[in-house]
C-alpha positions in Angstrom: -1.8 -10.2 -15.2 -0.2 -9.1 -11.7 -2.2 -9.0 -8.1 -0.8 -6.5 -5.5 -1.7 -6.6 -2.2 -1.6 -3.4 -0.3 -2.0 -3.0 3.6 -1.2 -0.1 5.7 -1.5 1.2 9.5 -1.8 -2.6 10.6 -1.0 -0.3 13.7 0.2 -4.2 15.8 -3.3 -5.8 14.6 -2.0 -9.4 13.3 -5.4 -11.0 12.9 -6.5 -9.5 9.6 -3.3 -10.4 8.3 -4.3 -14.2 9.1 -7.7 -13.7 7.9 -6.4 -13.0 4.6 -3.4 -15.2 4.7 -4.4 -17.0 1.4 -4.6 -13.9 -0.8 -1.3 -12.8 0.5 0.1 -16.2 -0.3 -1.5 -16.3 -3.8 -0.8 -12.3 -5.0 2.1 -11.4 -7.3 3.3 -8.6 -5.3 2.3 -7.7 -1.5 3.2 -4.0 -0.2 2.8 -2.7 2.9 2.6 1.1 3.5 4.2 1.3 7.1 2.8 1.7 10.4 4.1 -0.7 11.7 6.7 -2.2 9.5 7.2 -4.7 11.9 3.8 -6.5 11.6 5.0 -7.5 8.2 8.1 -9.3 9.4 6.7 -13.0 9.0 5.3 -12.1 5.6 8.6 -10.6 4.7 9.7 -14.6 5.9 7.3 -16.4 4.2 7.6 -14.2 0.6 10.6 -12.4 0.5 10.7 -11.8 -3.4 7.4 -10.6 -3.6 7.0 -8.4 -0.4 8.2 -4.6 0.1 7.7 -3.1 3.1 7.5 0.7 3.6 8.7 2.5 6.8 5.8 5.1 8.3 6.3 8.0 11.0 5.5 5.0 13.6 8.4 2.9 12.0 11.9 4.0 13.7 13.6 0.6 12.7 13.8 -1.3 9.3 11.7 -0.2 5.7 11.8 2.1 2.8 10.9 5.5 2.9 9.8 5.2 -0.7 9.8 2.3 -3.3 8.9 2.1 -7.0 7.8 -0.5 -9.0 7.2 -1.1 -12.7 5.0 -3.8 -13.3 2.9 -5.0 -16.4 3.9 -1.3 -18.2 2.7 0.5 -14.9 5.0 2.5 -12.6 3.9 2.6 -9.2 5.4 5.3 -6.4 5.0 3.6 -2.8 5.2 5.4 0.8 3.5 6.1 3.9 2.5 9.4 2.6 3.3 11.7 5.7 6.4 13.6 4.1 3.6 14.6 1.5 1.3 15.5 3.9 -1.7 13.3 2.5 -4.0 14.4 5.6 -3.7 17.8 4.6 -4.3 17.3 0.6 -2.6 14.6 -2.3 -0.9 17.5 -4.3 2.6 16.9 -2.9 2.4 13.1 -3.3 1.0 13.4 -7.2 3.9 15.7 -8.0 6.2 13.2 -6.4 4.8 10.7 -8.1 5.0 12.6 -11.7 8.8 13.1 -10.8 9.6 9.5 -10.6 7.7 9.2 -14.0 4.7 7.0 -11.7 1.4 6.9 -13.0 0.2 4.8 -9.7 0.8 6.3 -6.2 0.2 3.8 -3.1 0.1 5.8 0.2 -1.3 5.0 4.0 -1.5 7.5 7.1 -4.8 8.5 6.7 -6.6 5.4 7.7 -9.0 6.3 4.9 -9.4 4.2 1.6 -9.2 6.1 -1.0 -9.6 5.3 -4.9 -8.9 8.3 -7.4 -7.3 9.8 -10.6 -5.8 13.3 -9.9 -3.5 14.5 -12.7 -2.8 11.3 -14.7 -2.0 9.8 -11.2 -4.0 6.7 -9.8 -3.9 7.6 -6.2 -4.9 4.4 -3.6 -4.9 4.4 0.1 -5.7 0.7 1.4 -7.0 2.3 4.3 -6.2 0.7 7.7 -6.2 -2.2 9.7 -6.0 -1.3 13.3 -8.5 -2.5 15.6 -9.9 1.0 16.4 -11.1 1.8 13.2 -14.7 1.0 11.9 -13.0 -0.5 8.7 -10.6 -2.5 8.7 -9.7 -2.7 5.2 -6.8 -3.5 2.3 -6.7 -3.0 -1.9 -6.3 -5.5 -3.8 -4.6 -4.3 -7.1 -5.5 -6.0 -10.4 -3.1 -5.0 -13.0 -3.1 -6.4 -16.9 -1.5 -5.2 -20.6 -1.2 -1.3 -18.7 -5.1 -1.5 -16.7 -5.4 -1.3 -13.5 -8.2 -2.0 -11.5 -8.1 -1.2 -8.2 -10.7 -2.8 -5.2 -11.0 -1.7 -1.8 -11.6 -5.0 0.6 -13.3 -5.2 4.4 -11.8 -7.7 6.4 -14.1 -8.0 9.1 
């Protein structure tokens, strides 16, 4: 069994990262989606093996555009989502995601959490954790012997 961790659109809005400092610390894998890269710098310190850190269209210095992963005999496709255009529709971002022979695609931007299967593709948007929104939310992603469970978390 493998946890994941998976933030987006922190958006400069540390204190939910310290709120849920333990289950960072304790997950097999922690990825964050972009929007603002940069708020993942001292996680990227403190777990540098297990943390990938996506670049979003507010990120002009430092992460990935995209990043896949293969773990427990799932292959997930990870990015901000805006070159797919995820606000208009998740069509782009699935056929991505069939191209790189993923069956899990991890996307932001929106600000909305979002769990659903579209195509053979387990879509999952954490959501966001800026301090404008009315949820302030992260998934955290169970995965064992090829199932993935996916749960949708409110920090506040």
């Amino acid at each position: 069994m493998r946890t994941v961790v998976v933030l987006s659109d922190t958006h400069r809005n540390l204190a939910p990262l310290t709120k849920i400092s333990t289950v960072l610390e304790e997950s097999d894998y922690i990825v964050h989606l972009g929007d603002m890269a940069s708020d993942a710098r001292d996680i990227v310190r403190a777990f540098p093996q297990k943390t990938y850190v996506l670049a979003g269209n507010n990120d002009f210095f430092g992460g990935e555009s995209e990043v896949v992963l293969d773990i427990e005999g799932r292959r997930l496709f990870a990015c901000h989502g805006h070159r797919y255009g995820v606000k208009s529709g998740t069509d782009r971002l699935v056929r991505a995601a069939q191209e790189k022979l993923c069956d899990i695609a991890l996307f932001g931007h929106t600000h909305e959490p979002l769990i659903e299967e579209k195509e053979g593709v387990l879509l999952i948007n954490p959501g966001c954790m800026t301090r404008y929104s009315a949820r302030v939310t992260y998934c955290y992603l169970v995965i064992e012997k090829s199932k993935a469970v996916p749960v949708i978390v409110d920090v506040r």
